[in-house]
C-alpha positions as MATLAB code, in Angstrom:
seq = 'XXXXXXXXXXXXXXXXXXXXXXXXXXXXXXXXXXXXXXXXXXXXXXXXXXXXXXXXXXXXXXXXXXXXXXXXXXXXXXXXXXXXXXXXXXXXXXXXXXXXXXXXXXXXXXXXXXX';
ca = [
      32.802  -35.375   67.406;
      29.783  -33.542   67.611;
      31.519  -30.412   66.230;
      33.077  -32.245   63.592;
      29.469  -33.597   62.401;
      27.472  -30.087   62.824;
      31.181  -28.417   60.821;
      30.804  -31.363   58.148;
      27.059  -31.049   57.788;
      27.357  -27.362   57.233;
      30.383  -27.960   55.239;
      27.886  -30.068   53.001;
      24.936  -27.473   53.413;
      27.463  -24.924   52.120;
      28.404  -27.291   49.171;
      24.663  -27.781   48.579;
      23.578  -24.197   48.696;
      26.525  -23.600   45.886;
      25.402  -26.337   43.746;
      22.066  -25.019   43.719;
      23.116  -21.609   43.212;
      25.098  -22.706   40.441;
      21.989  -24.673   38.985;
      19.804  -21.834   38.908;
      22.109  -19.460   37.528;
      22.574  -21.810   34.908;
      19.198  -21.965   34.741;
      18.843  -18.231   34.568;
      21.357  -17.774   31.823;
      19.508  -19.838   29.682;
      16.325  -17.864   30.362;
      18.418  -14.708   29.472;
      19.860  -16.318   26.565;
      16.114  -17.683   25.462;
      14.619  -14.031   25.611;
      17.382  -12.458   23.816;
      16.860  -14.857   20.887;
      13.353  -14.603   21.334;
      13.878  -10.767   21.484;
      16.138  -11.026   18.269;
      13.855  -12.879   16.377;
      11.220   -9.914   17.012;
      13.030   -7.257   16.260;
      14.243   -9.353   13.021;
      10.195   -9.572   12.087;
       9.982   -5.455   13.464;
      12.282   -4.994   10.731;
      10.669   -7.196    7.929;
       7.501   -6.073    8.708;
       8.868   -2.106    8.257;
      10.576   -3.235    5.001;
       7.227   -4.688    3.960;
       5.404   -1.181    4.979;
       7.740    0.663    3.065;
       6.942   -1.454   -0.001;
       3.596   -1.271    0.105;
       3.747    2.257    0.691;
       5.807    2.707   -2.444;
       3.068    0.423   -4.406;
       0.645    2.909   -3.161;
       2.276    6.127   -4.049;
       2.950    4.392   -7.837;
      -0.726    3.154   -7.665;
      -1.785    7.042   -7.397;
       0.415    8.558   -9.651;
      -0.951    6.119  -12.251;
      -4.301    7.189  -11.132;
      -3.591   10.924  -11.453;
      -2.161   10.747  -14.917;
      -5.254    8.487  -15.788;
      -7.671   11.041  -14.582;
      -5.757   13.452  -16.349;
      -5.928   11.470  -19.699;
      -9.693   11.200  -19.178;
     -10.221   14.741  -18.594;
      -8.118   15.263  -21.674;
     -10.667   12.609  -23.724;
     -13.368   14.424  -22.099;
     -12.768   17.920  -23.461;
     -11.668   16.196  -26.911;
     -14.849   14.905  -27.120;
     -17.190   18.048  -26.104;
     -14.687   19.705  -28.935;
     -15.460   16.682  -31.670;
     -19.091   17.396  -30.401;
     -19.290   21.321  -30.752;
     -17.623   20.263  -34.084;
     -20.138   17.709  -34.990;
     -23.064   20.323  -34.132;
     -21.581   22.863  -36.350;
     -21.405   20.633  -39.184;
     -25.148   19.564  -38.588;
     -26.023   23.267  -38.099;
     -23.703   24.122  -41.534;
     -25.653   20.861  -43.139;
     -29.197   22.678  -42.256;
     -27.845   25.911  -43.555;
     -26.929   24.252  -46.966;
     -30.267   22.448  -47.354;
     -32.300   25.628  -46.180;
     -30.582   27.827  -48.936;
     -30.584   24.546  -51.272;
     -34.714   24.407  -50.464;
     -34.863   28.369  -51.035;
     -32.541   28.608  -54.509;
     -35.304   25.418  -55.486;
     -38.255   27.473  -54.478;
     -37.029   30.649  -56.300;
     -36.818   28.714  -60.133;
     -39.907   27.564  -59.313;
     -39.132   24.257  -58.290;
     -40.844   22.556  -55.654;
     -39.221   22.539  -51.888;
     -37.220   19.394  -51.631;
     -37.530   18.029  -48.125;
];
C-alpha cells in the first residue's frame, strides 16, 4: 500500500512537473513571440526612419544645388553690375570731356566759360 501511495504520489509529481513544464513553455513562447513582434516593429521604424534619412538627404542635396546656381546668378549680377558701372563712369568721364571742350570752344569766341 505504501508503494502504491509513494508510486501514485510520484505518478502525480511527474504529472505536476509536466504541467508546469508545459505552462512555462507556454509561457516562454509567448515571450519569444512578444520580442519578435517587438523586434519587427523596430526594424519596421529602422526602416522608416532610413527612408526618412534618405529624403531628407535628397532635400538637402536639392537645397544646395539651388544654392549653387543662386550664387552663381549673383556672381553673374555682380559682374553685370561692375560692367553697367565701368559703363556709367565712362559716360560721366565722356560727359566731362564734352563740357570741358564745350567750356574751351566758348572761351575761344570769346564767350564766357559756362560752368
Amino acid at each position: 500500500m505504501i508503494m502504491t501511495a509513494v508510486s501514485v504520489l510520484a505518478a502525480a509529481c511527474c504529472a505536476a512537473l509536466a504541467v508546469w513544464n508545459i505552462v512555462q513553455r507556454g509561457k516562454l513562447e509567448q515571450q519569444l513571440v512578444n520580442t519578435y513582434d517587438a523586434l519587427s516593429r523596430k526594424e519596421r521604424e529602422c526602416d522608416q526612419l532610413k527612408d526618412n534619412y534618405a529624403s531628407v538627404c535628397k532635400r538637402c542635396e536639392r537645397v544646395y544645388a539651388d544654392y549653387e546656381e543662386a550664387a552663381t546668378e549673383l556672381e553673374e549680377a555682380r559682374k553685370e553690375v561692375e560692367e553697367a558701372r565701368q559703363r556709367t563712369e565712362a559716360v560721366q568721364n565722356a560727359l566731362t570731356e564734352v563740357q570741358n571742350i564745350w567750356n574751351y570752344v566758348g572761351n575761344a569766341n570769346g564767350q564766357e566759360e559756362v560752368s
